[in-house]
C-alpha positions in Angstrom: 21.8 7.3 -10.1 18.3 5.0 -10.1 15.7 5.0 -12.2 12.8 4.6 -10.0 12.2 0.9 -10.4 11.5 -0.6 -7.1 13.7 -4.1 -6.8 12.5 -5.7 -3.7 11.5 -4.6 -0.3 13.6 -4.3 2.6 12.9 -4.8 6.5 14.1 -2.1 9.2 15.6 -4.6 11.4 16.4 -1.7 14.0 17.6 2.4 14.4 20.3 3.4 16.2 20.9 6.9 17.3 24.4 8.1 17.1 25.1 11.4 17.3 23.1 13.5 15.1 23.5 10.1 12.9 21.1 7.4 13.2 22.2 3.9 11.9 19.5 1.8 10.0 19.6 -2.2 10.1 18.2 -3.5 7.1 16.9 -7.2 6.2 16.4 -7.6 2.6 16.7 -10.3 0.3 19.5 -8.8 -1.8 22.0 -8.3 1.4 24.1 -10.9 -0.2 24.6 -9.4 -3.3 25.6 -5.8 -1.6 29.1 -4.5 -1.0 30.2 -2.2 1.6 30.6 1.4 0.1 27.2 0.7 -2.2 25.0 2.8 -2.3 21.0 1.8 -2.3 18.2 3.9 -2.4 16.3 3.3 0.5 12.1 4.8 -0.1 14.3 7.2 -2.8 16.6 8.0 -0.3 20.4 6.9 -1.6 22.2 5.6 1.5 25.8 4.0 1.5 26.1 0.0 2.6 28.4 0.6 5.8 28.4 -3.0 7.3 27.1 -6.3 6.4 26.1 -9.1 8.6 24.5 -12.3 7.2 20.9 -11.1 6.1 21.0 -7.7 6.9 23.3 -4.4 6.2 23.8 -1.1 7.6 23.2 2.1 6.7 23.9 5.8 8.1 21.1 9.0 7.9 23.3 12.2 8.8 21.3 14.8 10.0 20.3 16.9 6.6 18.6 13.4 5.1 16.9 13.1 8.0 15.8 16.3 8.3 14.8 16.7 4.6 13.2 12.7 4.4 11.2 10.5 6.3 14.0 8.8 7.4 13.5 10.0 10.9 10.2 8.2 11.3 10.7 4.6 10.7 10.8 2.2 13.0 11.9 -1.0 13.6 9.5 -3.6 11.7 8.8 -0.8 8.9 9.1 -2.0 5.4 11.1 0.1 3.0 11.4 0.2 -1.3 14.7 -0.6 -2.4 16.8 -0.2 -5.3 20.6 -0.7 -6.5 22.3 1.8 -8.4 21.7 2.0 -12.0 24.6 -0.1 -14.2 25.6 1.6 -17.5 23.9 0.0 -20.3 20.9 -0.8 -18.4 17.9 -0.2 -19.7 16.0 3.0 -17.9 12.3 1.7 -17.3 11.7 4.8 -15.0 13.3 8.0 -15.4 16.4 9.6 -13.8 16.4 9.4 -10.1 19.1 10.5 -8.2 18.7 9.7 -5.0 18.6 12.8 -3.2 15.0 13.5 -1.7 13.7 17.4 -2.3 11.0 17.4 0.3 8.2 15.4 1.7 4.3 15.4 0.9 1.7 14.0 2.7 -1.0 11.3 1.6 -4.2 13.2 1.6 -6.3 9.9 0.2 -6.5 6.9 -1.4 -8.8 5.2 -3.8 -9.2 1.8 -4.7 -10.5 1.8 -8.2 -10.8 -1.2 -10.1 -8.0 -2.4 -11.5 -5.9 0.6 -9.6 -5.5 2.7 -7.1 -5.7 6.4 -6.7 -3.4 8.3 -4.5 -3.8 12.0 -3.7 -0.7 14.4 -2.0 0.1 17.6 -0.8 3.2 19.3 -0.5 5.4 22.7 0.2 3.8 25.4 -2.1 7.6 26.2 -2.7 8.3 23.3 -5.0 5.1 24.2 -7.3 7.1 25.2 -10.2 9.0 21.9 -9.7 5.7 19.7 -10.6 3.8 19.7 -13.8 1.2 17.5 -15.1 1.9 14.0 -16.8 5.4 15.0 -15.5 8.1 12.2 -13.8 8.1 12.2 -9.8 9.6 10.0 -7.4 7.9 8.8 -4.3 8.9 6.1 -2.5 11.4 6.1 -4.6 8.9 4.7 -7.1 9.1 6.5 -10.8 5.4 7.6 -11.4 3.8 10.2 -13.5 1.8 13.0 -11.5 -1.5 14.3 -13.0 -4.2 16.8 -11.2 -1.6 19.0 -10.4 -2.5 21.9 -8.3 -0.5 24.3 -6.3 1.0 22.4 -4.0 -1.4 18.8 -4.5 -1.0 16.3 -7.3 -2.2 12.9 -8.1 -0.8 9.6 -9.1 -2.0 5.5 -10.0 -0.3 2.7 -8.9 -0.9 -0.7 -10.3 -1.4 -3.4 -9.2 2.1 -4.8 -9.7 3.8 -2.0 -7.7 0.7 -1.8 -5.3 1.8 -5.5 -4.4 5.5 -5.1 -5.0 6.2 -1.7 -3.1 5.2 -0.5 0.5 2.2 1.3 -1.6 0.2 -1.3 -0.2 0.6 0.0 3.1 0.6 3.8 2.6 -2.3 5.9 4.3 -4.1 8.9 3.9 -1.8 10.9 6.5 0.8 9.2 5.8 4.5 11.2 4.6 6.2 10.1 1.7 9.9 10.9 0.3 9.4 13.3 -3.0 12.8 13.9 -5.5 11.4 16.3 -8.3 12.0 15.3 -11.9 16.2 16.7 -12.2 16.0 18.4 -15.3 13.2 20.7 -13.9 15.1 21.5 -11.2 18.5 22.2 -13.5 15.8 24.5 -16.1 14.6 26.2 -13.0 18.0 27.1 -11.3 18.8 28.5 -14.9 16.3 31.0 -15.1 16.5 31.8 -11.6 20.1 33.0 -12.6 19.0 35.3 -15.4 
């Protein structure tokens, strides 16, 4: 479980097909505090710590994550949001993220504003009941609050502390992002589905 609170940034040190695996090398400034068997959400993606070597650590994509996230596109030298697990009696400055990616959107524009900056997406139509306005969703990994919701588009702003503290600073327009949908709309929408 996260919360959507970007720690630090992490740098893919290299990708490594195996199999329908691929193994991700990742340099990151809190290596040393990880264990093996952690598990660190990687741009929202929630990965297991497989191996550690000085300042890097490895992690393994099977074939759904990379198949359902944007896993499958970085590339060596990419940079990455990352964040530890959620500790019991932490406090939750985001909302509840689990880690499991629903889909991908793509960045249809961005907008410096001053102060800000504007960021405009579009997704699968089949998620629309999953998004409403002012509600939570995870990009990135990054806990934000959607507005100008549409069919399958929606909005968000980024300050300027996670503009400068997230790989937002390098997203562009065409660019695909890792979306998890707010969990208890997806638990109220499985319910009535059922009825």
């Amino acid at each position: 479980m996260f919360t959507g609170i970007i720690e630090t940034l992490g740098l893919v040190k290299e990708i490594i097909s195996s199999g329908t695996n691929i193994d991700i090398r990742v340099q990151s400034n809190i290596t040393n505090e990880l264990k093996i068997d952690q598990s660190v959400a990687h741009n929202g993606v929630c990965l297991t710590v497989v191996a550690i070597d000085g300042d890097t650590y490895k992690v393994t994509a099977v074939a759904e994550t990379i198949n359902k996230t944007n896993v499958g596109k970085w590339q060596a030298g990419a940079t990455v949001n990352l964040e530890r697990a959620l500790k019991v009696g932490d406090r939750l400055d985001g909302h509840f993220v689990q880690g499991h990616v629903d889909a991908t959107a793509t960045c249809t524009g961005k907008e410096a504003l001053e102060g800000s900056w504007l960021f405009h997406f579009k997704y699968d139509e089949q998620f629309a009941a999953l998004m409403i306005e002012k509600g939570s969703v995870c990009i990135n990994g990054v806990s934000l609050t959607a507005f100008n919701v549409g069919r399958d588009t929606f909005s968000v702003t980024i300050i300027p502390y996670t503009y400068e503290h997230t790989n937002f600073s390098a997203l562009e327009s065409g660019d695909m992002v890792n979306i998890e949908f707010d969990v208890l709309g997806k638990y109220l929408l499985r319910s009535q589905s059922l009825k």
